[in-house]
C-alpha positions as a printed NumPy array, in Angstrom:
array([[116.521, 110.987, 116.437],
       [120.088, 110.575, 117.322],
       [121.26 , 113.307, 115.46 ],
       [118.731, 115.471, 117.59 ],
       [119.177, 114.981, 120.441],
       [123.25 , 115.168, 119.653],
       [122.539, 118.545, 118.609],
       [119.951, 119.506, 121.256],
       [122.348, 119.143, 123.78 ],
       [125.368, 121.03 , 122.126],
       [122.706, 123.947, 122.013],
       [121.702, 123.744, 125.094],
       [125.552, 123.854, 126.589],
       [125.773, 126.909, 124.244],
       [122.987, 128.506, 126.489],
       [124.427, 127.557, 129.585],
       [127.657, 129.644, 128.93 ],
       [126.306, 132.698, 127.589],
       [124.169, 132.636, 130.75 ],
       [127.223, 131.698, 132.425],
       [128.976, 134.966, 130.764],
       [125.979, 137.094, 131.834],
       [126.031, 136.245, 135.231],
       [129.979, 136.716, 135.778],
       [129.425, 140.051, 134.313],
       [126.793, 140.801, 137.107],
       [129.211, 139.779, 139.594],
       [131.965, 141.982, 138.621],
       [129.525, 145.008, 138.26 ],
       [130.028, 146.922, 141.604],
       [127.135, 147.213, 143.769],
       [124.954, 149.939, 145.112],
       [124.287, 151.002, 148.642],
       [122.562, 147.908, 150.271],
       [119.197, 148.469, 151.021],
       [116.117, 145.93 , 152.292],
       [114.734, 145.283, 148.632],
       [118.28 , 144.437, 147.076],
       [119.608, 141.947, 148.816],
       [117.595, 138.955, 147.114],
       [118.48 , 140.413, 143.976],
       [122.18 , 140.557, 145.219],
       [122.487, 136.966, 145.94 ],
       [120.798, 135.294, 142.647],
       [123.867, 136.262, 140.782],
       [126.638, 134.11 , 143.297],
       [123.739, 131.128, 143.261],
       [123.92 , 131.113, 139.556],
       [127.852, 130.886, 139.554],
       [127.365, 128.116, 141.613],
       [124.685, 126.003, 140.208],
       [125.344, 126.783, 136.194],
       [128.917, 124.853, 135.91 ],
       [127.651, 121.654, 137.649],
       [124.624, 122.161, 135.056],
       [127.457, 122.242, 132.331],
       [129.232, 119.043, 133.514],
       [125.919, 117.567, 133.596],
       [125.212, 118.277, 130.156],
       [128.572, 117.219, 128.849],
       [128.061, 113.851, 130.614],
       [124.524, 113.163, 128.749],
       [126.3  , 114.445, 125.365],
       [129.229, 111.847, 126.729],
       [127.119, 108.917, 126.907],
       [124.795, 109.485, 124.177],
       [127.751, 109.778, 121.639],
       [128.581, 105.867, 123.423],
       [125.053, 104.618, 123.025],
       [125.119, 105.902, 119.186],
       [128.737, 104.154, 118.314],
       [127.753, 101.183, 120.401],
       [124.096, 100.923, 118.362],
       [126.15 , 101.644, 115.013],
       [128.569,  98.842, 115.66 ],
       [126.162,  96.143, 116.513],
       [124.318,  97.009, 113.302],
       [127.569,  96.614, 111.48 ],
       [127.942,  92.818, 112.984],
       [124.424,  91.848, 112.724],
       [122.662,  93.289, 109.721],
       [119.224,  92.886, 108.439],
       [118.304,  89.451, 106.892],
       [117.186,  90.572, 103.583],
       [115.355,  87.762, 101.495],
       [115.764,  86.588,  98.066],
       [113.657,  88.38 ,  95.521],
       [111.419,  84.826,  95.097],
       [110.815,  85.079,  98.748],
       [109.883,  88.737,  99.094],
       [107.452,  87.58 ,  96.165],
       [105.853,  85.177,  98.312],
       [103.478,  85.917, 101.305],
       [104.661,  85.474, 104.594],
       [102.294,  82.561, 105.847],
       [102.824,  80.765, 102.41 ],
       [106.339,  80.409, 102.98 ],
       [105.615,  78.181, 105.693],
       [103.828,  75.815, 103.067],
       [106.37 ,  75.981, 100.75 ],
       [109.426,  74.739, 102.524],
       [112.234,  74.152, 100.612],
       [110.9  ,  75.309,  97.128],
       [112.058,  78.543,  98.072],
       [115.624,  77.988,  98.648],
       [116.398,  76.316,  95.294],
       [113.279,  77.533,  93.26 ],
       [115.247,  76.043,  90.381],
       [115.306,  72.707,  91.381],
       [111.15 ,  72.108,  90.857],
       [111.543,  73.945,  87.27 ],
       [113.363,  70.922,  85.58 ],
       [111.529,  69.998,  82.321],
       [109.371,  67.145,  82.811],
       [110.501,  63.82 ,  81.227],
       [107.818,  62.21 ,  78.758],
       [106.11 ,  59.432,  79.862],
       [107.55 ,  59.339,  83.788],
       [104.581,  61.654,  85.043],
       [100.829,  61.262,  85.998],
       [ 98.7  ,  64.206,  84.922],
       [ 98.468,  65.29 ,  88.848],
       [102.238,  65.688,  89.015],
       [102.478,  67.299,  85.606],
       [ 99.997,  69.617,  86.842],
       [102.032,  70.43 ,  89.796],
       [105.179,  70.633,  87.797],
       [103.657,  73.346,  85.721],
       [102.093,  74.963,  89.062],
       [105.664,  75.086,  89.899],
       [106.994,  76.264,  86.634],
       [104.472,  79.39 ,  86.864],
       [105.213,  80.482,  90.016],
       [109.582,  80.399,  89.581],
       [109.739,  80.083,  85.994],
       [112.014,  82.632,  84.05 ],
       [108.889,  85.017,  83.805],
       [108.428,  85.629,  87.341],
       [108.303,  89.893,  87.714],
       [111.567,  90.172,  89.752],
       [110.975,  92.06 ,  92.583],
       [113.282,  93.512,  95.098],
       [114.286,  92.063,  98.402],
       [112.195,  93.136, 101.128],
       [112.71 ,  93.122, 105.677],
       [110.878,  89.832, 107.464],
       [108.846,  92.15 , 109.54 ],
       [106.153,  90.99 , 111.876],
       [103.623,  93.759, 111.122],
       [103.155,  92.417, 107.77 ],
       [102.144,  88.925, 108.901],
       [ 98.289,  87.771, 108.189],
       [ 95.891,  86.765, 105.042],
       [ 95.661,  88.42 , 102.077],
       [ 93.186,  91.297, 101.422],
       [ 89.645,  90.161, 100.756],
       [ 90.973,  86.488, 101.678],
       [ 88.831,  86.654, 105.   ],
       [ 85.276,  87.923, 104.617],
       [ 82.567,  88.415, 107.723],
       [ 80.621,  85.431, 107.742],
       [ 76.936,  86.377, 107.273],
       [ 74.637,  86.15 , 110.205],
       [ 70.65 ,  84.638, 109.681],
       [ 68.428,  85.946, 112.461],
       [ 66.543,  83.453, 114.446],
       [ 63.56 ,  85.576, 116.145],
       [ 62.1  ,  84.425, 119.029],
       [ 61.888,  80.889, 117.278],
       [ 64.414,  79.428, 119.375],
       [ 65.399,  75.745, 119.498],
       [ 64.108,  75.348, 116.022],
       [ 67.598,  75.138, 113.698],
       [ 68.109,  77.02 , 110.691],
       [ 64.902,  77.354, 109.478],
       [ 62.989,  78.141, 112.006],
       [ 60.361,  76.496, 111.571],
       [ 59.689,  77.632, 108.016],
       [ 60.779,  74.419, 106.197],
       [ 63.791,  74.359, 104.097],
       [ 61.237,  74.566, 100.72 ],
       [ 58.31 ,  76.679,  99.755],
       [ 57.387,  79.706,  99.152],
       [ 57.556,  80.685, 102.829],
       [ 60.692,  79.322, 103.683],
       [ 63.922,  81.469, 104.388],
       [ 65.764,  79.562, 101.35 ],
       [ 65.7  ,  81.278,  97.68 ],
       [ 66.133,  84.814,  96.671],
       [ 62.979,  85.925,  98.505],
       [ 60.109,  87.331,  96.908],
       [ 60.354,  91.114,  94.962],
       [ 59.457,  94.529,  95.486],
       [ 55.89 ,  94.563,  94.849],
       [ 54.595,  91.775,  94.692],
       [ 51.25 ,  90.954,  96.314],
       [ 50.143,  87.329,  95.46 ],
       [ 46.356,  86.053,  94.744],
       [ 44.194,  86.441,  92.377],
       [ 42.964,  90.301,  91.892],
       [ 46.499,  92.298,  92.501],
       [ 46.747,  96.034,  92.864],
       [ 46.98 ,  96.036,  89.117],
       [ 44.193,  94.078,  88.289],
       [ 41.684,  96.213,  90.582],
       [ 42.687,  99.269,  88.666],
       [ 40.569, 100.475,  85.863],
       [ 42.387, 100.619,  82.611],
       [ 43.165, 103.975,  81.18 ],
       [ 42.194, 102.75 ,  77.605],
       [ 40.128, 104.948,  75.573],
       [ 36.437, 104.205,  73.378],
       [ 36.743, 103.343,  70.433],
       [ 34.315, 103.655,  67.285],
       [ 32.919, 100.222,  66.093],
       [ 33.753, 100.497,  62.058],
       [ 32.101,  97.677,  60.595]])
């Protein structure tokens, strides 16, 4: 953006002084016999000798302190560059470094081989935890900015939690006055497409489609 606006004010100096030529030219030109309807035309040309150099030194100032800003913003970059993180800690998700602590400074340190018989199995189970996540086969990837747009919870971490209509039975808990058991209550997987309950269903009412058939012995 720098770089544009650098160049988008050398162009637009350029256009000042070929307007600048144009205008000195229609100074010099000699005039005709003053009439009534030429003399605004007559005095554009000395207003635009006037007012196009102070639009020059104008532009050369902005062009001035631009090229500043730019060497000013390119030597504080120079002192202060970017924290870039060790490739364990671009690995790791931002809010789990807070967790971590210190295991990501010297990930080494927590992959010593465990000594036999100085361990409980919930510390060995750590240990290899440990060993997993900085061990030798950990896919090495490269350093990456601490940015604050890539702060939050992991994709499909964080679901919507479901919500259970009530009705109009209000006061009455999660239920709703249904019970918590039964075949009418709100608990189970409900009852399927179809079904009608009792003892002569849809199906049962139905005549058969069989066909006769002749009585052989």
């Amino acid at each position: 953006m720098a770089y544009c606006s650098s160049s988008f004010l050398t162009y637009f100096v350029l256009i000042l002084f070929f307007v600048l030529l144009n205008c000195s030219q229609g100074v010099n030109t000699p005039a005709a016999a003053p009439t009534i309807d030429d003399d605004p035309v007559n005095k554009l040309p000395s207003a635009y000798f006037v007012l196009i150099p102070i639009l020059v030194v104008f532009a050369f100032f902005l062009f001035f302190i631009t090229g500043v800003i730019l060497s000013s913003v390119r030597h504080r970059r120079r002192q202060h560059p970017a924290i870039e993180l060790p490739p364990v800690m671009a690995a790791v998700n931002p809010l789990q470094r807070l967790h971590l602590g210190p295991q990501l400074q010297n990930p080494q340190a927590h992959t010593r081989s465990p000594q036999p018989g100085s361990q409980t199995p919930a510390s060995r189970h750590l240990e290899q935890a440990q060993h997993r996540a900085f061990g030798p086969d950990t896919p090495v990837v490269p350093a990456a900015r601490f940015r604050l747009d890539n702060l939050g919870p992991q994709p499909g971490s964080k679901k919507k939690a479901k919500r259970k209509g009530r009705g109009i039975a209000a006061g009455q808990g999660n239920s709703c006055g249904f019970g918590m058991r039964g075949q009418k209550s709100r608990s189970g997987p409900g009852v399927r497409k179809g079904f009608e309950g009792g003892q002569m269903p849809l199906y049962r009412r139905l005549p058969k489609l069989r066909r006769s058939l002749e009585v052989i012995n």
